[in-house]
C-alpha positions as CSV (number, residue, x, y, z in Angstrom):
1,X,61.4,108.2,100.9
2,X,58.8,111.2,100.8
3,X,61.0,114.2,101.0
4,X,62.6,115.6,97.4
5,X,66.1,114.9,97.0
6,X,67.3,118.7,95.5
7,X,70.5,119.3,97.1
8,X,73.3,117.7,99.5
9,X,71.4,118.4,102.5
10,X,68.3,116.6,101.9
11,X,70.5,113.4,100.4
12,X,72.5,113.6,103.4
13,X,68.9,113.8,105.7
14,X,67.7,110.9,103.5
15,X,70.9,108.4,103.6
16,X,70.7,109.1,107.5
17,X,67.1,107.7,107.6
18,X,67.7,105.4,105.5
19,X,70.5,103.6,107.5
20,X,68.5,104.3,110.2
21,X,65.8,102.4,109.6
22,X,68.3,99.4,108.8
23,X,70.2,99.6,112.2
24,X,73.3,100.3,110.0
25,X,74.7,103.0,112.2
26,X,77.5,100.8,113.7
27,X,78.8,99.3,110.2
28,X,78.8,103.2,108.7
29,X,82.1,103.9,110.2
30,X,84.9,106.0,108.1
31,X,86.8,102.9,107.3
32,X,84.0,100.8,106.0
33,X,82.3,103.7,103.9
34,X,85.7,104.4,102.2
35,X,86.3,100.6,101.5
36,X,82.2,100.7,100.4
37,X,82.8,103.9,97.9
38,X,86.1,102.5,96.5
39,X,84.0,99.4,95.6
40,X,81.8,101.6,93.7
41,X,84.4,103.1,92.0
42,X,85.7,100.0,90.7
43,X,82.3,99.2,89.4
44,X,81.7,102.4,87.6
45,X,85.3,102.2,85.9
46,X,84.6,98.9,84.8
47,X,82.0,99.8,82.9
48,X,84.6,102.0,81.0
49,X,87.6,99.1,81.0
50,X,88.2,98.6,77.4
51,X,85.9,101.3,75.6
52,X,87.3,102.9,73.2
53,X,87.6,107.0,73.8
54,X,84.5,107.8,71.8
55,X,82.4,104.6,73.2
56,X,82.9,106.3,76.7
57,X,81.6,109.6,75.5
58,X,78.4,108.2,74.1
59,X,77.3,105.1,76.1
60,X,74.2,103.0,74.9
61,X,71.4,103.4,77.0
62,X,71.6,100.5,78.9
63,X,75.5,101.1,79.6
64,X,74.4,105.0,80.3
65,X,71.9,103.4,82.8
66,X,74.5,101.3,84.5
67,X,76.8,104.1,84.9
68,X,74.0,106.0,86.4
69,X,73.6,103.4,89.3
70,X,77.3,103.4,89.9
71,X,77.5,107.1,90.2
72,X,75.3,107.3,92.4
73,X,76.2,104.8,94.9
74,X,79.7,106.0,95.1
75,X,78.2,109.7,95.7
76,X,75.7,108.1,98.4
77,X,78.9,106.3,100.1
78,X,80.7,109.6,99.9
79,X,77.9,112.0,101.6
80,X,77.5,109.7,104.2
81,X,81.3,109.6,104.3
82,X,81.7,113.0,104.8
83,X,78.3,112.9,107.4
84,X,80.3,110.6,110.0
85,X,83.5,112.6,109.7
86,X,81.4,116.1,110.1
87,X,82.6,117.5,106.4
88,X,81.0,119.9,104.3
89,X,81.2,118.7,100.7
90,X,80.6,121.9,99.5
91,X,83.2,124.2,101.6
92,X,85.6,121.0,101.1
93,X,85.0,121.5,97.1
94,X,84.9,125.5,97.1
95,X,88.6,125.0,99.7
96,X,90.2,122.3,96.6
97,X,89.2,124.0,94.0
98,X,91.2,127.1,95.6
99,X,93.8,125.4,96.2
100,X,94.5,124.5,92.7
101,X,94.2,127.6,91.4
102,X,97.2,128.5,93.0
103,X,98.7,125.1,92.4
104,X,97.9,125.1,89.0
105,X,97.6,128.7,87.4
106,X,95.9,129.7,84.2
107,X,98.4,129.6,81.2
108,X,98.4,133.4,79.6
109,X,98.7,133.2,75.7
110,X,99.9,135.5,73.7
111,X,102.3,138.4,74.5
């Protein structure tokens, strides 16, 4: 990979050339990239099953790296997720984020 990763667009470019260059364009359907990412989930929370509150805020290093990995396949599965189904992470995010602010309003304190 020779182009810098800096933003959604590029990643997205990248994962595309990436499974590309594999032949993995028929397996990247929207069912086996959700089944992929939940997989990923359940390795990144397992890395939290059993921590303690304050041993989940402050990770050792080599925990911190592991989480790292995990993140970032389940945002890898989820870009190219949202690449098949033609959805813009960003509007989708801006859209949610909109939506609970109605569904969820700021408490006022004070009189």
């Amino acid at each position: 990979m020779t182009q810098a990763i800096t933003d959604l667009a590029t990643l997205r470019d990248a994962l595309r050339d990436f499974a590309a260059a594999r032949d993995w364009k028929p397996f990247h359907t929207p069912k086996n990239l959700a089944m992929a990412m939940i997989v990923e989930a359940a390795e990144l929370v397992e890395h939290f099953q059993w921590a303690t509150p304050e041993e989940s805020i402050k990770p050792s290093p080599e925990k911190l790296a592991a989480i790292r990995d995990e993140v970032a396949d389940t945002l890898i599965y989820l870009v190219e997720l949202a690449d098949v189904l033609d959805i813009d992470l960003i509007a989708a995010a801006r859209d949610k984020i909109a939506k609970n602010a109605v569904k969820y309003p700021t408490l006022k304190r004070g009189g």
